[in-house]
N, C-alpha and C positions, 0 to 999 in steps of 0.2 A: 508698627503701632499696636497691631491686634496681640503680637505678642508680648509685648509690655504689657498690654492691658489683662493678660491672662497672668502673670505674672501678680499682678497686683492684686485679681481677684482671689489667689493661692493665700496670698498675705490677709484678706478679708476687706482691702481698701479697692474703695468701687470708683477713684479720681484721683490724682495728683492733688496733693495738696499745694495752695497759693504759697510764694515763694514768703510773701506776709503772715500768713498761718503760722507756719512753719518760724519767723521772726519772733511773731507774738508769743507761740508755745513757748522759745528758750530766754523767753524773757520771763518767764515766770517758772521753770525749773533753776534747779541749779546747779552751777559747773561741779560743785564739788560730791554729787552721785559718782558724775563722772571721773573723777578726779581719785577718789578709793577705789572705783571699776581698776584705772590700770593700775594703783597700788601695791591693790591685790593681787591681779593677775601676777604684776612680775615678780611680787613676793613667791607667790607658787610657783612659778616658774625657774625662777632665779638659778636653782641650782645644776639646769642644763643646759643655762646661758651660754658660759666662759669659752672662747675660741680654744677648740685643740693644739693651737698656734700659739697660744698664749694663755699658758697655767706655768710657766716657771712662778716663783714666788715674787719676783719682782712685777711681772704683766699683774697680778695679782690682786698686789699690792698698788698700782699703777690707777690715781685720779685726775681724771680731765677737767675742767671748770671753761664753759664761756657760754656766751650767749650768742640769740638771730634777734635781729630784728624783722617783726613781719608789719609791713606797711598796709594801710587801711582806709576806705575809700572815702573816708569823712575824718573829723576830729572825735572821734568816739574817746580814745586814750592819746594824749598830748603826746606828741613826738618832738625828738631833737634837730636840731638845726635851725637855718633861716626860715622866713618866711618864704614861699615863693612872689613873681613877681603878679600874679593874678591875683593875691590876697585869698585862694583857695585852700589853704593849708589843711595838709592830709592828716591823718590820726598815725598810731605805731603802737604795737605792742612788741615788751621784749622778753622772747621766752631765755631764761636763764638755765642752766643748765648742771647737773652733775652725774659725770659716767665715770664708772670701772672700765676703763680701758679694753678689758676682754671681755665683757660681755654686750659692749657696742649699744649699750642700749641706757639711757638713762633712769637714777635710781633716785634721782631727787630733779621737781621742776616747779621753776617760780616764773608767774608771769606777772610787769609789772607795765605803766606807760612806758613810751620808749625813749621818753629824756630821762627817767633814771638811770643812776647812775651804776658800774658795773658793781662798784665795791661796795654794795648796800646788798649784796648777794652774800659777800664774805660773815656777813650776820650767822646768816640761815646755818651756815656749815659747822658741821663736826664730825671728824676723823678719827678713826681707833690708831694707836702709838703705833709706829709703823709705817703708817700710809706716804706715801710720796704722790704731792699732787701738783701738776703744772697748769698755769694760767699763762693770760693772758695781760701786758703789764697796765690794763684799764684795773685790774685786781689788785688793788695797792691803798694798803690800811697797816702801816709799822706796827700799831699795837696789834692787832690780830696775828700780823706775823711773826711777830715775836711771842704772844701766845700759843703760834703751832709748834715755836721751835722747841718751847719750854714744856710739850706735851709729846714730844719724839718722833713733830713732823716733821720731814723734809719738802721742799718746797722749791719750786724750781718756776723762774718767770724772765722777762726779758725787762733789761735796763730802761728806767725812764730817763728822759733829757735831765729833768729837773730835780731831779732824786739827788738829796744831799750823802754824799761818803767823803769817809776818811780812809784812804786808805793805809794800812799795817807792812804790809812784806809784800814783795810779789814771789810766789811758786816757780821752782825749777823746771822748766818744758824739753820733755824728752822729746827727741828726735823724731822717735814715730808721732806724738803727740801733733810736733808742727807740721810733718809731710800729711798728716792728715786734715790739717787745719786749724790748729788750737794756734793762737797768738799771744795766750796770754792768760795767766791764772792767778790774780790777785787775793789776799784776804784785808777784809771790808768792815771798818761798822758804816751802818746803813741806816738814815735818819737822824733828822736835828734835835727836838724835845725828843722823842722814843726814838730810843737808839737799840740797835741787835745788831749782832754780829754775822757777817755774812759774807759772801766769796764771789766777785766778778770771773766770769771764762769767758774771754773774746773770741772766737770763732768763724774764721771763714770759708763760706759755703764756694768752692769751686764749682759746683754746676751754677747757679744764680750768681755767681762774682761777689755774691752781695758776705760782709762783716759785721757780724749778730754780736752783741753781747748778752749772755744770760745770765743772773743774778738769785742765789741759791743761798739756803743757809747752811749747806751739809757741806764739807770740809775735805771728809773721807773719800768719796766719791771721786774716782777717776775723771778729768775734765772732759775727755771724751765720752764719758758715760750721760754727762749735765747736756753735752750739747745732744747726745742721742735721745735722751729722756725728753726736750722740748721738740724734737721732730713726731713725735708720738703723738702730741698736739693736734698737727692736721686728724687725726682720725674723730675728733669731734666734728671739724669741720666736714664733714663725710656724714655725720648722722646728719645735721643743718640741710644740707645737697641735698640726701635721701628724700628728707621731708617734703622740703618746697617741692622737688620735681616732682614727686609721686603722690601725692596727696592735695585734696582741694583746700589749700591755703591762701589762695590767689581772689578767690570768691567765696564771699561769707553768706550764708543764709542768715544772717540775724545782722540788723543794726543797731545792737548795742551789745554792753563790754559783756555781759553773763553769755550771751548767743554764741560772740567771739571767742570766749575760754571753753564753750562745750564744743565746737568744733574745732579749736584747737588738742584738746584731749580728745577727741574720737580720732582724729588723725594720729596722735601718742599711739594711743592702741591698739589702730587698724597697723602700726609699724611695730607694733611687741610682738604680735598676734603672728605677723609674716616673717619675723625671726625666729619664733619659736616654730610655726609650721615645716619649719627647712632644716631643723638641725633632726640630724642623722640620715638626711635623704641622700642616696647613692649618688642623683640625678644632679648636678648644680643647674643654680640659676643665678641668671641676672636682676637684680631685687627690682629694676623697671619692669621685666617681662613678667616674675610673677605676682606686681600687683597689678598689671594689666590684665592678665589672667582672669586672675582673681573676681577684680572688677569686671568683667564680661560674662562672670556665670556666676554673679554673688546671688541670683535667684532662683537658682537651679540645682538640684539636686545631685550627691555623687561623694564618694569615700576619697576626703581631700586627699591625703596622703598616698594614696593609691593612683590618682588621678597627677601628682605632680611628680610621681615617680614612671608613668608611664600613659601621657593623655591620650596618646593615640588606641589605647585598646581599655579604657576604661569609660564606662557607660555612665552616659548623664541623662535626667530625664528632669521634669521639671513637677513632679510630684513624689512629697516623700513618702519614700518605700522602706529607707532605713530604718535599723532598729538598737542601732548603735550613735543613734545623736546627742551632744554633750546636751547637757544645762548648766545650767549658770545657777549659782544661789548662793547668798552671804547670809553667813551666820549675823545675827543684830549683840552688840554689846561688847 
């Protein structure tokens, strides 16, 4: 306790602030300080994002699209489903999402309640000609996707039950095509009033047993390329994971919806912040271990980069000595 409290007095705070304080404060800032903070950062940062793993021109070019739902301990933001049976119903917000593929980190975020719906996301979005970006099939608006196709998107999602098509031909399946798992490569128009033309590949996953079909408007594209391009997918679902586990998402300091969006953005940025700390470091890490780290001497002094390439012989103290500490500052306008 004494060293907390020394700790705090380094900061100039002489008590912990009430966890209601702390409520009240972010009900009368606003999230969107927060909200150009990571903007900016990863505007700046952006260009040392991209995995070494992935800069061919297609990771590159490679967008993810989907959303989390994060559950909330009241009805602050109306969430989807039943009621429960206690008549307690819980709140939800849902962050919405858009990533470049190789740089693992999101460059667009919308947070909305969490009964809206997914395809009210496909608004917000715009992609330069080129882009290939895969969803999830809750992402289903024919006019918009027939706007990306007519803008030199391609576009890669999985089959709804209730998706009207007609199908045209079905494609020739080469030999390696089906020992690998392709069953089936159809061309489509897709939708009843707004119609676009578009390509069923059925594919069966032999490790899961399970038979996907994905639904694409690119043509050209080898079928085992469509079903590769939607495995790519989970890698959103990986930043989702990151988040919830390793950041305080679980417990809000504020009961209401402004409180909820600035600790949701300070968590966006405490995870830009620990992406970029690690690129070029010799050392790997576990992105658990080093934002446990992290969090265990976020009040202590010490040359981060030096310190995660080598903790055991790098010197912490808990008064600053450095003379190389960043600042923060935005230009207004």
């Amino acid at each position: 306790m004494r060293a907390c409290e020394g700790k705090l007095h380094t900061l100039g705070i002489k008590y912990f602030p009430a966890r209601s304080t702390l409520s009240d404060a972010n009900y009368k800032r606003s999230h969107e300080v927060f909200e150009q903070i990571y903007y900016r950062l990863y505007q700046h940062w952006r260009h040392v994002l991209p995995d070494s793993l992935m800069r061919e021109k297609q990771a590159r070019n490679l967008i993810l699209i989907d959303s989390t739902t994060i559950s909330l301990f009241q009805e602050i933001l109306r969430n989807a489903g039943k009621s429960p049976a206690n008549g307690k119903r819980k709140g939800g917000i849902k962050v919405h999402m858009s990533v470049y593929a190789a740089e693992q980190v999101p460059y667009l975020v919308k947070m909305t309640p969490a009964i809206t719906h997914d395809s009210n996301f496909m608004y917000e979005l715009h992609f330069p000609k080129g882009s290939v970006v895969v969803f999830d099939r809750a992402y289903h608006n024919i006019s918009i996707l027939k706007q990306w196709t007519d803008n030199g998107i391609t576009w890669v999602t999985r089959r709804r039950a209730e998706s009207v098509i007609i199908e045209e031909r079905n494609q020739k399946i080469t030999s390696e095509e089906k020992n690998k798992g392709i069953r089936k490569d159809t061309f489509i128009q897709l939708g009843s009033k707004q119609k676009t033309q578009a390509r069923i590949v059925r594919y069966f996953d032999a490790e899961t047993k399970r038979t996907f079909e994905f639904v694409t408007n690119n043509r050209k594209l080898p079928a085992l390329t469509i079903a590769s391009l939607y495995k790519k997918r989970w890698q959103i679902e990986l930043i989702f994971k990151r988040l919830k586990q390793n950041m305080p998402l679980r417990y809000f300091l504020g009961d209401n919806e402004n409180a909820i969006r600035i600790q949701i953005w300070c968590a966006l940025i405490a995870d830009l912040l620990l992406k970029i700390v690690t690129i070029g470091l010799k050392r790997k890490w576990a992105f658990s271990n080093l934002a446990a780290l992290v969090r265990l001497h976020l009040m202590n002094y010490t040359e981060l980069r030096k310190f995660l390439e080598n903790p055991e012989k790098t010197k912490i103290t808990i008064e600053n000595k450095l003379t190389t500490q960043l600042k923060i500052s935005f230009l207004t306008g």
